[in-house]
Biopython code that builds the backbone (N, CA, C, O; Angstrom):
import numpy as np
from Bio.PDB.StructureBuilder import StructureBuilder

atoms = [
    (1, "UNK", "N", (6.728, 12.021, -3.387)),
    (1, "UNK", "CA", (7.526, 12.816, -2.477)),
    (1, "UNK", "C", (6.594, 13.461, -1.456)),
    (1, "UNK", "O", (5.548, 13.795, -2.011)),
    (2, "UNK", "N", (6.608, 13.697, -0.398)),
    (2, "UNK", "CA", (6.359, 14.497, 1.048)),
    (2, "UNK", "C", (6.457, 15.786, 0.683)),
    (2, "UNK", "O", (7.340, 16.290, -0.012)),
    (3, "UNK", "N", (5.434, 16.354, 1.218)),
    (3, "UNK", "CA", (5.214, 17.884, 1.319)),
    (3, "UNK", "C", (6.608, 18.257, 1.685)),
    (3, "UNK", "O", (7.506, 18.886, 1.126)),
    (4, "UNK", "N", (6.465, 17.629, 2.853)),
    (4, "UNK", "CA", (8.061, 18.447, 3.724)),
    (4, "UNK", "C", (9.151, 17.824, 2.935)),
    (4, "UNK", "O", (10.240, 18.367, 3.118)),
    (5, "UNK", "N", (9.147, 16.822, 2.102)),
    (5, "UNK", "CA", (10.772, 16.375, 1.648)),
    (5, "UNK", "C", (11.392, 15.236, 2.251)),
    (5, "UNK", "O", (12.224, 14.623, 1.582)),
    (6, "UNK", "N", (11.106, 14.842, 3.460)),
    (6, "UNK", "CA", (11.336, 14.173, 4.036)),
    (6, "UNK", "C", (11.388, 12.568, 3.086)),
    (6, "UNK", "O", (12.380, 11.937, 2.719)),
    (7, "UNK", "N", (10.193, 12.318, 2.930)),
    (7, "UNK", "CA", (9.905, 10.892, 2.084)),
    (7, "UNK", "C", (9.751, 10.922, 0.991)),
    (7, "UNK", "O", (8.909, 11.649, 0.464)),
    (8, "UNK", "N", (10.739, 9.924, 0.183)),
    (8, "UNK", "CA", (10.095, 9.395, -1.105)),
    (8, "UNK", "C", (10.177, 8.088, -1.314)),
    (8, "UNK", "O", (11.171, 7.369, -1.418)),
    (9, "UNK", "N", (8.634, 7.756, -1.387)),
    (9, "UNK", "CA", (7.495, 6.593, -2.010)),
    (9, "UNK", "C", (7.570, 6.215, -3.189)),
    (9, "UNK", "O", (7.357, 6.967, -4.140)),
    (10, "UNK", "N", (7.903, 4.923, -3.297)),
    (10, "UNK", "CA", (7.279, 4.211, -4.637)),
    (10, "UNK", "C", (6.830, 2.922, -4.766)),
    (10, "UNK", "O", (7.613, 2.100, -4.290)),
    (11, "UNK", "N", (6.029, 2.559, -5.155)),
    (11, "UNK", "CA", (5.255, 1.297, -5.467)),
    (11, "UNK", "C", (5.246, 0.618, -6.844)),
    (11, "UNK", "O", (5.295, 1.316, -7.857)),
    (12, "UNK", "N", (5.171, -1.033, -6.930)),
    (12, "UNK", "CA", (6.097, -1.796, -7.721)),
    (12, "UNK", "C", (4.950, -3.121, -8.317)),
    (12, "UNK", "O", (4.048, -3.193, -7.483)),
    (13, "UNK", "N", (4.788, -3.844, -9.120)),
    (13, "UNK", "CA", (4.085, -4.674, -9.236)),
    (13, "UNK", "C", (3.933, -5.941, -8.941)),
    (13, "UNK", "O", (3.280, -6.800, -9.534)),
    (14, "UNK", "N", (4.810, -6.039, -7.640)),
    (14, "UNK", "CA", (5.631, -6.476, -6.825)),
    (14, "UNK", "C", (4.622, -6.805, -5.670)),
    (14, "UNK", "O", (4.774, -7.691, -4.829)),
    (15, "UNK", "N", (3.180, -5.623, -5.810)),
    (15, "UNK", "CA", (2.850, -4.878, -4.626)),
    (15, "UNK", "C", (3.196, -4.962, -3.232)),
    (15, "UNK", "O", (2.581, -5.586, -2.367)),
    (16, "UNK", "N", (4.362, -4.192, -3.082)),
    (16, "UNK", "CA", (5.281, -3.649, -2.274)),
    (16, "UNK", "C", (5.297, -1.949, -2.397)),
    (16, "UNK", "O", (5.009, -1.501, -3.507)),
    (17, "UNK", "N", (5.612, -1.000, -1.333)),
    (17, "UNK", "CA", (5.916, -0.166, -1.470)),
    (17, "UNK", "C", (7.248, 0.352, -0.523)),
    (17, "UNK", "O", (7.390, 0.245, 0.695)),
    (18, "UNK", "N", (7.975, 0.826, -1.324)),
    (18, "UNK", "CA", (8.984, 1.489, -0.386)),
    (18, "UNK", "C", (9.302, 2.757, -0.309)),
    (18, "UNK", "O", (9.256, 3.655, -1.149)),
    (19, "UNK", "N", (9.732, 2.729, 1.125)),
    (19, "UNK", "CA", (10.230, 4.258, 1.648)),
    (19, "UNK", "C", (11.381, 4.613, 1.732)),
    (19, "UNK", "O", (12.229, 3.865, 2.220)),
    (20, "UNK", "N", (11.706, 5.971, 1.224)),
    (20, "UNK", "CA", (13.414, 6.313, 1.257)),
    (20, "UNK", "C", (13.817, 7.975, 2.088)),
    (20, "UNK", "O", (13.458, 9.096, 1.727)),
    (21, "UNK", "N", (14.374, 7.717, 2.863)),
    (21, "UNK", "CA", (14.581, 9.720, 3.086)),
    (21, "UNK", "C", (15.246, 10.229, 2.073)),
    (21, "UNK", "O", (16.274, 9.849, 1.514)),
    (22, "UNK", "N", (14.167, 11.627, 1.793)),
    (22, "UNK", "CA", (15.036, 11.859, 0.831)),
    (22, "UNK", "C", (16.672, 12.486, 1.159)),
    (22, "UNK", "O", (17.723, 12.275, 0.555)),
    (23, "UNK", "N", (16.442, 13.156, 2.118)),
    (23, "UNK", "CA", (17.749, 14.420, 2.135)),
    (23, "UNK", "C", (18.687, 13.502, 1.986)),
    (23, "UNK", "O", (19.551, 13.729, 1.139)),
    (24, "UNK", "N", (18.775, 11.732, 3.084)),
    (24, "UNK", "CA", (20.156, 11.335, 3.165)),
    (24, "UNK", "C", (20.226, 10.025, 2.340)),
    (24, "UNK", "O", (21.148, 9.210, 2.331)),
    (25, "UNK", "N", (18.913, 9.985, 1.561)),
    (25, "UNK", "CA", (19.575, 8.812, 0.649)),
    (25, "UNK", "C", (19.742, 7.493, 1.033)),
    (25, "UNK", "O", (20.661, 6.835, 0.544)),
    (26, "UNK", "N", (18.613, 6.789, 2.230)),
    (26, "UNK", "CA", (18.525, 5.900, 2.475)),
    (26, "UNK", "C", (17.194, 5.018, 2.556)),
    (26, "UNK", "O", (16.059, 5.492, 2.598)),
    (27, "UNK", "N", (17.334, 4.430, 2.562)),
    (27, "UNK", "CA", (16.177, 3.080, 2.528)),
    (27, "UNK", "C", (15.375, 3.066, 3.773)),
    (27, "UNK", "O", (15.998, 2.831, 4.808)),
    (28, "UNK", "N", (14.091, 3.279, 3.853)),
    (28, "UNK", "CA", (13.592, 3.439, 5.350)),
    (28, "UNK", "C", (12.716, 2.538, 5.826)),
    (28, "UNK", "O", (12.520, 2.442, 7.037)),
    (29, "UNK", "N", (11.874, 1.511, 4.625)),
    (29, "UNK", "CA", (11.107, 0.627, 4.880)),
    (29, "UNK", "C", (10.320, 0.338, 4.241)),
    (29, "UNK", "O", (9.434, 1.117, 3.889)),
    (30, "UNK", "N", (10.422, -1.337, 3.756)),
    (30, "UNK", "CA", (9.533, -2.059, 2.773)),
    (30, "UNK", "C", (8.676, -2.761, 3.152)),
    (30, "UNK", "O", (8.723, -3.886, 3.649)),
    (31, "UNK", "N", (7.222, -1.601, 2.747)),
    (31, "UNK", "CA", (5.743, -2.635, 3.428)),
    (31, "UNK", "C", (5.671, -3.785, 1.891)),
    (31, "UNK", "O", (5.818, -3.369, 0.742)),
    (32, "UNK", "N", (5.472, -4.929, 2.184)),
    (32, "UNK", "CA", (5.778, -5.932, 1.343)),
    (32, "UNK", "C", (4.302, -6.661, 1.671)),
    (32, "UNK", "O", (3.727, -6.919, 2.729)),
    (33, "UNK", "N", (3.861, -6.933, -0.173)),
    (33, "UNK", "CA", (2.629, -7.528, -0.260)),
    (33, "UNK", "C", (1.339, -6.480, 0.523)),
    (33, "UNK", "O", (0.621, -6.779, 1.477)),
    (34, "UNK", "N", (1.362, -5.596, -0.022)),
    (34, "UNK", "CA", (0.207, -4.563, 0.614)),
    (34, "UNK", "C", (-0.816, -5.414, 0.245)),
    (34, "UNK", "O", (-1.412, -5.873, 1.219)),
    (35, "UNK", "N", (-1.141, -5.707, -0.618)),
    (35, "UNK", "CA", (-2.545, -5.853, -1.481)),
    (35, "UNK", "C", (-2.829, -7.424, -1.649)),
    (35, "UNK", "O", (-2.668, -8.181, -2.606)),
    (36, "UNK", "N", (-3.304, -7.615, -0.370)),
    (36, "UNK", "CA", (-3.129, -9.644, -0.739)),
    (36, "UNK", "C", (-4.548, -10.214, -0.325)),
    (36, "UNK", "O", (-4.886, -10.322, 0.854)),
    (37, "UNK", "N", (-5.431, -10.607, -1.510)),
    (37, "UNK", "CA", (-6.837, -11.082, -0.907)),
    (37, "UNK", "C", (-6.461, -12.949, -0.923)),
    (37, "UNK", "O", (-5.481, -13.689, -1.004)),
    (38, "UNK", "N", (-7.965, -13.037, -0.787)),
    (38, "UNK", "CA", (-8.100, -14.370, -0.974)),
    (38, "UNK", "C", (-8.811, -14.565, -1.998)),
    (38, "UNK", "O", (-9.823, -13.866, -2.050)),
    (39, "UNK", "N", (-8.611, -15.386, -2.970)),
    (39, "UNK", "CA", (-9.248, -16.133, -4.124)),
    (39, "UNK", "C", (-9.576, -17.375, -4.001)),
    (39, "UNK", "O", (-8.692, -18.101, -3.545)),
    (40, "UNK", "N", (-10.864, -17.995, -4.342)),
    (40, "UNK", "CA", (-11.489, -19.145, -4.170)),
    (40, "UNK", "C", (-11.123, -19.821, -5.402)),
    (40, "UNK", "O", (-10.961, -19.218, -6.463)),
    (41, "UNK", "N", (-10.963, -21.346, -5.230)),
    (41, "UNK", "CA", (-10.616, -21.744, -6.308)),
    (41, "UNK", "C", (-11.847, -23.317, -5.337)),
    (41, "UNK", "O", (-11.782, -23.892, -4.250)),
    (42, "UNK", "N", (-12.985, -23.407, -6.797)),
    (42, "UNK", "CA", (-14.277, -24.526, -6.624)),
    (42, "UNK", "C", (-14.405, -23.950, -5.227)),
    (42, "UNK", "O", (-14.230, -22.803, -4.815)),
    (43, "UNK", "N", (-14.797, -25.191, -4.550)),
    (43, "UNK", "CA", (-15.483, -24.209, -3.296)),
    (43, "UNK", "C", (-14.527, -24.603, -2.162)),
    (43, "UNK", "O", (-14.609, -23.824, -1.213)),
    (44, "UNK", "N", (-14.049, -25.140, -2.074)),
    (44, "UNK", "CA", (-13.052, -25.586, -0.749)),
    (44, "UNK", "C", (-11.843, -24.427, -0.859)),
    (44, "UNK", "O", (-11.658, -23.530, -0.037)),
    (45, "UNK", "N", (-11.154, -24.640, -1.940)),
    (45, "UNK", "CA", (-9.461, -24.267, -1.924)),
    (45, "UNK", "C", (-9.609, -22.973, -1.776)),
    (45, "UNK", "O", (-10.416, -22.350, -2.466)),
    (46, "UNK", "N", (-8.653, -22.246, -0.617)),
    (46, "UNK", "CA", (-8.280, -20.794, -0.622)),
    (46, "UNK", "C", (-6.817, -20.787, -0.941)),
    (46, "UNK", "O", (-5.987, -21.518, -0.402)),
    (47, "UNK", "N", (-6.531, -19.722, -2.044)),
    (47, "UNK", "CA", (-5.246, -19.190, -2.021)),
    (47, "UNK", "C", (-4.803, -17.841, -1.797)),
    (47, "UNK", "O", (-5.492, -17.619, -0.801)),
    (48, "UNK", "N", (-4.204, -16.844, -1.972)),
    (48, "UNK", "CA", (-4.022, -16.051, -2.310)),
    (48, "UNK", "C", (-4.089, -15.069, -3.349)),
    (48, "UNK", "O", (-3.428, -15.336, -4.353)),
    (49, "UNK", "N", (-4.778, -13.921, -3.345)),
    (49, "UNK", "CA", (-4.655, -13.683, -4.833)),
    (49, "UNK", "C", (-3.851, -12.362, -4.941)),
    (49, "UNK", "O", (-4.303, -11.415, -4.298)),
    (50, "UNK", "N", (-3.022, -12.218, -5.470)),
    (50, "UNK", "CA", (-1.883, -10.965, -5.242)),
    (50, "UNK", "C", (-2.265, -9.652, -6.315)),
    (50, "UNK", "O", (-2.316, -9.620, -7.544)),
    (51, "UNK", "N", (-2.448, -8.854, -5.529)),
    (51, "UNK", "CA", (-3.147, -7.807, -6.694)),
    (51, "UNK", "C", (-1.810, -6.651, -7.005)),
    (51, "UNK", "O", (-0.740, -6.788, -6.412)),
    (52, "UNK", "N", (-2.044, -5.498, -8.021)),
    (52, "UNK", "CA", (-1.668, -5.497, -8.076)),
    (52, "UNK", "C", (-1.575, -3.599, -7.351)),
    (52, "UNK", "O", (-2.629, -3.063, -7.008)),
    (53, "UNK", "N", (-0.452, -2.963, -7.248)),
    (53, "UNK", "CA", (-1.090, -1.687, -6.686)),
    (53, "UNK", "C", (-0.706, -0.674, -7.846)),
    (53, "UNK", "O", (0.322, -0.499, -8.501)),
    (54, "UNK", "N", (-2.219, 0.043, -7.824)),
    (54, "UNK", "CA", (-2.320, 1.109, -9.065)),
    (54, "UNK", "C", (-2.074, 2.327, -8.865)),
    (54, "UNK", "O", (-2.000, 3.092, -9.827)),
    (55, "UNK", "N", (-1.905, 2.738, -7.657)),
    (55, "UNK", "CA", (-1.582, 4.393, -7.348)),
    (55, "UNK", "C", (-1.354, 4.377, -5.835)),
    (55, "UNK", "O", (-1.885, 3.526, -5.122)),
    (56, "UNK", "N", (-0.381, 5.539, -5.262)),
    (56, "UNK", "CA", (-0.058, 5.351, -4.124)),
    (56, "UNK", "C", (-0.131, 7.116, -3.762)),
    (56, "UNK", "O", (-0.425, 7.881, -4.680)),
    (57, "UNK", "N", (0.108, 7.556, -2.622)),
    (57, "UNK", "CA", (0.088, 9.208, -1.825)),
    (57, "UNK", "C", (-0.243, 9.044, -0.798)),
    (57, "UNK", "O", (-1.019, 8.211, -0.331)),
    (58, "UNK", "N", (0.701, 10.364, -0.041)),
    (58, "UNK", "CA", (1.041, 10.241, 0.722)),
    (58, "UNK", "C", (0.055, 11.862, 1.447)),
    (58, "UNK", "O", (-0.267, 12.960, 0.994)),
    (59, "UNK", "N", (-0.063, 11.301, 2.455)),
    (59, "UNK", "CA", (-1.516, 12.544, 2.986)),
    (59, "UNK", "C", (-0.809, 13.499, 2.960)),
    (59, "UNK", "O", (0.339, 13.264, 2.583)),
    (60, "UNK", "N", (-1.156, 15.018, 3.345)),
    (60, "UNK", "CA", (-1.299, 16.496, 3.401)),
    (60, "UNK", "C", (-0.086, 16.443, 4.906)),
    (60, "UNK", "O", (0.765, 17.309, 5.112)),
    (61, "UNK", "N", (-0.249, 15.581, 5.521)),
    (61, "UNK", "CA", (0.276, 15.892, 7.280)),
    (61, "UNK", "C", (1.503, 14.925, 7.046)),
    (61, "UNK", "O", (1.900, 14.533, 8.144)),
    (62, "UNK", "N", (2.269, 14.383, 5.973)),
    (62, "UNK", "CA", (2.946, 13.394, 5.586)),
    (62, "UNK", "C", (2.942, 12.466, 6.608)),
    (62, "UNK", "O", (4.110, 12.155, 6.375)),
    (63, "UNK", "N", (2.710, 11.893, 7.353)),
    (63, "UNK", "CA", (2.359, 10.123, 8.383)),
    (63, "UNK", "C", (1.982, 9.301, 7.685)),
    (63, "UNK", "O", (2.395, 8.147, 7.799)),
    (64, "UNK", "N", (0.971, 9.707, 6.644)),
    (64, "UNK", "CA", (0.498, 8.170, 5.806)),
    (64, "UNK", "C", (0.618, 8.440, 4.755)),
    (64, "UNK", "O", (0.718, 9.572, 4.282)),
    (65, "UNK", "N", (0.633, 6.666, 3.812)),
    (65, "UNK", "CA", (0.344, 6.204, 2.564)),
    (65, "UNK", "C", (-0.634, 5.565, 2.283)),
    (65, "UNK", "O", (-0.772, 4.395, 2.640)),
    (66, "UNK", "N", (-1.697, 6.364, 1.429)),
    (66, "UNK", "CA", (-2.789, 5.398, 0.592)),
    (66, "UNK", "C", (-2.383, 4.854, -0.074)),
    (66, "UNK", "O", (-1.407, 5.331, -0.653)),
    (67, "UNK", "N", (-2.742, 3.816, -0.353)),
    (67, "UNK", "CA", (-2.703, 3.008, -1.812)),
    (67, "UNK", "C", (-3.468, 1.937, -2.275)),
    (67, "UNK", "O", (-3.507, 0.943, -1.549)),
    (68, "UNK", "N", (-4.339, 1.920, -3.758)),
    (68, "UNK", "CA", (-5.227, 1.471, -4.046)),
    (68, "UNK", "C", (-4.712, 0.296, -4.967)),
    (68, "UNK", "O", (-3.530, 0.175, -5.289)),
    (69, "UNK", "N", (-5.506, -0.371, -5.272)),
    (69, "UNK", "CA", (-4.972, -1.997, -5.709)),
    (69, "UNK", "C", (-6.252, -2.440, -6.900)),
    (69, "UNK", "O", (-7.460, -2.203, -6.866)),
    (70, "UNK", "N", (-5.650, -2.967, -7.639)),
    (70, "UNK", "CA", (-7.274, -3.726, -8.528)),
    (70, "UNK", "C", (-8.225, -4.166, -7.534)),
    (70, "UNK", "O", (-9.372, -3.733, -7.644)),
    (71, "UNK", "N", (-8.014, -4.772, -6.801)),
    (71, "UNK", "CA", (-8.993, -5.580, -5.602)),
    (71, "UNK", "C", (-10.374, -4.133, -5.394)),
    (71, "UNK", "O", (-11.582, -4.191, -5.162)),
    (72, "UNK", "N", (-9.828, -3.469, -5.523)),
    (72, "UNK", "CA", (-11.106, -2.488, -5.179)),
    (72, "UNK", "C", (-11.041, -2.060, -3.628)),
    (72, "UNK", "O", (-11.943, -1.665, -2.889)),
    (73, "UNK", "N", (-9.718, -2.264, -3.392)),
    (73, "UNK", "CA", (-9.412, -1.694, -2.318)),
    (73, "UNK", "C", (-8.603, -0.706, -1.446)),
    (73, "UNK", "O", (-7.551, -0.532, -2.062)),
    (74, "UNK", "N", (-8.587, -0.011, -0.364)),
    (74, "UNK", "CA", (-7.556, 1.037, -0.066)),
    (74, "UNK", "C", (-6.940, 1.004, 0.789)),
    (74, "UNK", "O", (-7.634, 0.399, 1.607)),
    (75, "UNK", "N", (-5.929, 1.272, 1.298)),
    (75, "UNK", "CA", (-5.065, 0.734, 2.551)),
    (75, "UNK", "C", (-4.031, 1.967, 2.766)),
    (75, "UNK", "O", (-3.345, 2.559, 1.932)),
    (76, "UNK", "N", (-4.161, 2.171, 4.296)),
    (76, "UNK", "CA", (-3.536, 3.973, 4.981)),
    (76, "UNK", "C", (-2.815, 2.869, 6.072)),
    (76, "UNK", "O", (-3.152, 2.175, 7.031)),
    (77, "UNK", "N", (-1.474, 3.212, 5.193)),
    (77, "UNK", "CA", (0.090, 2.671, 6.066)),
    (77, "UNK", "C", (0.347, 3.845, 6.468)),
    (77, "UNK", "O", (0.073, 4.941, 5.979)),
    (78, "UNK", "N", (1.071, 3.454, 7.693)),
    (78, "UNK", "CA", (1.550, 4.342, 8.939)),
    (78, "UNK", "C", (3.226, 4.789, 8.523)),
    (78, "UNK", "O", (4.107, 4.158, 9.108)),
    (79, "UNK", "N", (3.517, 5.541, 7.826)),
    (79, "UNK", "CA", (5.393, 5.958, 7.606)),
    (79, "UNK", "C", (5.723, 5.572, 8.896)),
    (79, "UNK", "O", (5.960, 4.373, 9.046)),
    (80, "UNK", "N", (5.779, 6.125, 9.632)),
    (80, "UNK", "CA", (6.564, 6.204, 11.292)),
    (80, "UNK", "C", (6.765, 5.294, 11.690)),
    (80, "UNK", "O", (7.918, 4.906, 11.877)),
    (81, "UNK", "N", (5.474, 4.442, 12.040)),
    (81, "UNK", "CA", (4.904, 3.491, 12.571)),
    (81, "UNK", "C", (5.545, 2.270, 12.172)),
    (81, "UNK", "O", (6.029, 1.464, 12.966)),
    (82, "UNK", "N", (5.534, 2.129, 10.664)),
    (82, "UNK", "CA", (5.745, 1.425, 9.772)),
    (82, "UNK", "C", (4.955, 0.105, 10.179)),
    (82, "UNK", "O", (5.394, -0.942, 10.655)),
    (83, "UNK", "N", (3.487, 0.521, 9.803)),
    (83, "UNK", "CA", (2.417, -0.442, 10.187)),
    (83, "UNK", "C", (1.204, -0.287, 9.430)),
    (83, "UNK", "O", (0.979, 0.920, 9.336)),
    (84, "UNK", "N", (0.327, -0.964, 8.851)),
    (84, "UNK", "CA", (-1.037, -0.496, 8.239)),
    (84, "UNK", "C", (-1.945, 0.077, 9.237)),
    (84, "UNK", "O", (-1.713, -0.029, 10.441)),
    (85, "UNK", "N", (-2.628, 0.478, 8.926)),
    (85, "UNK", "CA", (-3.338, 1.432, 9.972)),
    (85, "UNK", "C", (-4.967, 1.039, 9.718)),
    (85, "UNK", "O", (-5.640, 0.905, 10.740)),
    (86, "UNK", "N", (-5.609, 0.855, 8.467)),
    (86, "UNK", "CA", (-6.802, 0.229, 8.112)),
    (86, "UNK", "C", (-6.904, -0.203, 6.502)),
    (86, "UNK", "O", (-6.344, 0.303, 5.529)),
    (87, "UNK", "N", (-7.691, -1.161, 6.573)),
    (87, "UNK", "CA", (-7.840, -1.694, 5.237)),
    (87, "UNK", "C", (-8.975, -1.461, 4.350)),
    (87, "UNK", "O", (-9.546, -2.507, 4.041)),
    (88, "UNK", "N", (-9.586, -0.149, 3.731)),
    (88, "UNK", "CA", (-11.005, -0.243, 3.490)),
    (88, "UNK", "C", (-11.194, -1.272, 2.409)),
    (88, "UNK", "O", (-10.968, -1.051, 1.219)),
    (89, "UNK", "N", (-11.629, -2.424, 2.909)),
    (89, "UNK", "CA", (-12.079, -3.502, 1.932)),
    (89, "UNK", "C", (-13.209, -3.171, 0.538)),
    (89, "UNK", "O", (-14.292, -2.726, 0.919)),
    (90, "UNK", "N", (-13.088, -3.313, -0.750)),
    (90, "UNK", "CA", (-13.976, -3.456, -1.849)),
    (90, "UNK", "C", (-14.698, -1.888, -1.963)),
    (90, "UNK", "O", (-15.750, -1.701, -2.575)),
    (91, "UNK", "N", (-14.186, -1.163, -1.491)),
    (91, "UNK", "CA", (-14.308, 0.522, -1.201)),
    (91, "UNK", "C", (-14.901, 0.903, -2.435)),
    (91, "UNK", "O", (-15.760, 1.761, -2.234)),
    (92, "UNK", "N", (-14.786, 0.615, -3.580)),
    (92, "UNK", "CA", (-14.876, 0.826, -4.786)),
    (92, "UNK", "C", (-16.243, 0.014, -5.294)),
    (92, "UNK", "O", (-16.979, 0.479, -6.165)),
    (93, "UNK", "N", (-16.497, -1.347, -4.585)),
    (93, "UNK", "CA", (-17.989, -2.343, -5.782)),
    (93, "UNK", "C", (-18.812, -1.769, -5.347)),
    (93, "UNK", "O", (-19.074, -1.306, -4.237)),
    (94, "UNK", "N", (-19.453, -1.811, -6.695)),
    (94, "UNK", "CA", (-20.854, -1.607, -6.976)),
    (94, "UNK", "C", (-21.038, -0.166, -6.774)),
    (94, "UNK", "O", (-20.250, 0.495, -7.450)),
    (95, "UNK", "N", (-21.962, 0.624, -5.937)),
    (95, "UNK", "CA", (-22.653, 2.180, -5.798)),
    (95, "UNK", "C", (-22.304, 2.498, -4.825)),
    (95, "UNK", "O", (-22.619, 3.604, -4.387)),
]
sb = StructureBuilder()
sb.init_structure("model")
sb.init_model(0)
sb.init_chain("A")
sb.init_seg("    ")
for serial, (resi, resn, name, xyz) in enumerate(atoms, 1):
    if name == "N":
        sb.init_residue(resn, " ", resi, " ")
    sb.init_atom(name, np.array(xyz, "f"), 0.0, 1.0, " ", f" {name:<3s}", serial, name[0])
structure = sb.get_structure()
């Protein structure tokens, strides 16, 4: 939920997250497949590898959603916008 009330967030293993207002009880927008790397399979084949998302929040100024993924990665979606805003790649390996 949003400081102000406005939004409530939830995220699915689906990795999808959706947005709802709260006051009127509607559906506001499904960022779909947040968390999608690439996995090598031998050395040629790329597929997809769909992770999964482990925790989600929503900043202090309510505009964005973090949300972190097994991949070791973090990603600040835009509410408003309804757009990703940056992807910090592997944020998490190693030191």
């Amino acid at each position: 939920m949003s400081s102000n009330s406005r939004y409530l967030i939830s995220s699915s293993w689906d990795r999808s997250i959706k947005v709802f207002t709260f006051h009127n009880k509607q559906f506001y927008h499904h960022f779909t497949d947040v968390h999608v790397g690439i996995k090598r399979h031998r050395k040629f084949l790329l597929t997809p590898k769909l992770e999964v998302i482990r925790a989600i929040a929503i900043t202090p100024d309510n505009k964005y959603i973090v949300s972190v993924s097994d991949d070791k990665a973090i990603k600040l979606l835009d509410i408003e916008n309804k757009t990703e805003v940056h992807h910090f790649s592997h944020a998490h390996k190693g030191n």
